[in-house]
C-alpha positions in Angstrom: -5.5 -215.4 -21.8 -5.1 -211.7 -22.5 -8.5 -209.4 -22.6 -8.7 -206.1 -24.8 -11.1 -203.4 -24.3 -10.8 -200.6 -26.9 -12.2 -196.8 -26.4 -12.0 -193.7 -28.0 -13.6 -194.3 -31.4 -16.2 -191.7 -32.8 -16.9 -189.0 -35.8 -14.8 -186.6 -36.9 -14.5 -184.3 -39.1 -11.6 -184.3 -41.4 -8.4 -182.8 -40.8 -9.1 -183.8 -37.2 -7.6 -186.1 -34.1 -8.8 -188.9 -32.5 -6.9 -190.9 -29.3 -8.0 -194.4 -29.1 -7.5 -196.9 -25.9 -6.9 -200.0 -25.4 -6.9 -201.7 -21.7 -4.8 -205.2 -21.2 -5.6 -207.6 -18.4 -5.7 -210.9 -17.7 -2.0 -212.5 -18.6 -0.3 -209.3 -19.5 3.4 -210.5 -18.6 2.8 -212.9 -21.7 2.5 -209.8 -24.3 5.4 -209.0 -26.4 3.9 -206.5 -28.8 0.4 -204.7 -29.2 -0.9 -202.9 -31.9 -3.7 -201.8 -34.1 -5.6 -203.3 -37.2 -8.3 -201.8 -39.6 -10.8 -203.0 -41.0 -13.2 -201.1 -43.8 -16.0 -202.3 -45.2 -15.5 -204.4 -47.9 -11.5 -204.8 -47.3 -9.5 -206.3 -45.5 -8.1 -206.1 -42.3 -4.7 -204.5 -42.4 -2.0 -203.4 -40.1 -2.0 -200.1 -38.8 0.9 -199.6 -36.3 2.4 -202.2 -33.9 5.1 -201.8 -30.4 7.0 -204.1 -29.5 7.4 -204.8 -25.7 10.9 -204.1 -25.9 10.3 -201.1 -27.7 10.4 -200.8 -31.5 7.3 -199.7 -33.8 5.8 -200.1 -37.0 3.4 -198.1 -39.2 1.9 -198.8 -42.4 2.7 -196.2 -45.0 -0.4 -194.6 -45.1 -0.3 -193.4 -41.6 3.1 -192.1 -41.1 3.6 -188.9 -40.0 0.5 -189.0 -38.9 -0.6 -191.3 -36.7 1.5 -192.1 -33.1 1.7 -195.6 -31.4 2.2 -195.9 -27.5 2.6 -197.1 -24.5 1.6 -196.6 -20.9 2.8 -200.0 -19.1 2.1 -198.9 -15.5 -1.7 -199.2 -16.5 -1.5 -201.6 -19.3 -2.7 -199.5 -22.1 -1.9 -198.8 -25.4 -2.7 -195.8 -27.6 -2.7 -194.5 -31.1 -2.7 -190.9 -31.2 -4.7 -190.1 -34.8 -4.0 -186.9 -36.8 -5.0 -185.4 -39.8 -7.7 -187.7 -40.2 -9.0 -188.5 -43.8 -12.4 -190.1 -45.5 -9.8 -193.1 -46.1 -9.1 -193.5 -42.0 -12.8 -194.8 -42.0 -13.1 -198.2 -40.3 -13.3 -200.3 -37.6 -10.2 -200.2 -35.6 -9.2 -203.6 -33.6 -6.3 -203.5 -30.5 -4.7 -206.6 -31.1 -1.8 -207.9 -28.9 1.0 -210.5 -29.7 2.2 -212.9 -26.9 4.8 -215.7 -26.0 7.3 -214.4 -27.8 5.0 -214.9 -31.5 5.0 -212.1 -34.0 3.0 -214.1 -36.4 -0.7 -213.4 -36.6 -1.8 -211.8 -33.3 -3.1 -214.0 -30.8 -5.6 -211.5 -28.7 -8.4 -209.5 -30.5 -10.9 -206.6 -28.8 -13.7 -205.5 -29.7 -13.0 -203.3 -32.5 -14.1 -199.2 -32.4 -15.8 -197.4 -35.2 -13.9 -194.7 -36.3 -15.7 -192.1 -39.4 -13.9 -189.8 -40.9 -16.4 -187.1 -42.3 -15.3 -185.1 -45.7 
C-alpha cells in the first residue's frame, strides 16, 4: 500500500504562486507515475498534471505554461509548482499516485488541500 500526505495548500491572491507537497511512503518501489487531480465544488474531479516514473509529464490545457510538475525521488515527494494563479484554480487539490505498472484510474489518493484563488 502507498500513503499520500499533501501540503502547501492555502489563499492567494490572484496572479500569485503556490508550491504544493506531497510525501510517498509505504510501497513506493510499486509507483510508476504520481500526479495531481482537482476537484471544485460542484465538478468534477479532473486531471491536473501527471509524471511518469520514467520521466514523461502531462498537463491539462488549462494549466500549461503555468503550472510545473516534479519530482524529488531521494525523499519521495512530488510537487506542482503553481503560477499565475486564477479564481478558476479554486479547489481542492488531491496527490494521487499510479502503481504496478497501471495507468488507468489511480490506485493511491491523499488527503486533498484546499487551494482559493482570491480575485
Amino acid at each position: 500500500q502507498v500513503q499520500l500526505v499533501e501540503s502547501g495548500g492555502g489563499l492567494v491572491q490572484a496572479g500569485g504562486s503556490l508550491r504544493l507537497s506531497c510525501a510517498a511512503s509505504g510501497s513506493i518501489i510499486s509507483i510508476n507515475a504520481m500526479g495531481w487531480y482537482r476537484q471544485a465544488p460542484g465538478k468534477q474531479r479532473e486531471l491536473v498534471a501527471s509524471l511518469r516514473t520514467g520521466g514523461g509529464s502531462n498537463y491539462t490545457d488549462s494549466v500549461k505554461g503555468r503550472f510545473t510538475i516534479s519530482r524529488y525521488n531521494a525523499k519521495n515527494t512530488v510537487f506542482l509548482q503553481m503560477k499565475s494563479l486564477r479564481p478558476e484554480d479554486t479547489a481542492v487539490y488531491y496527490c494521487a499516485a499510479w502503481s504496478g505498472g497501471d495507468y488507468g484510474p489511480p490506485r493511491h489518493w491523499g488527503q486533498g488541500t484546499q487551494v482559493t484563488v482570491s480575485s
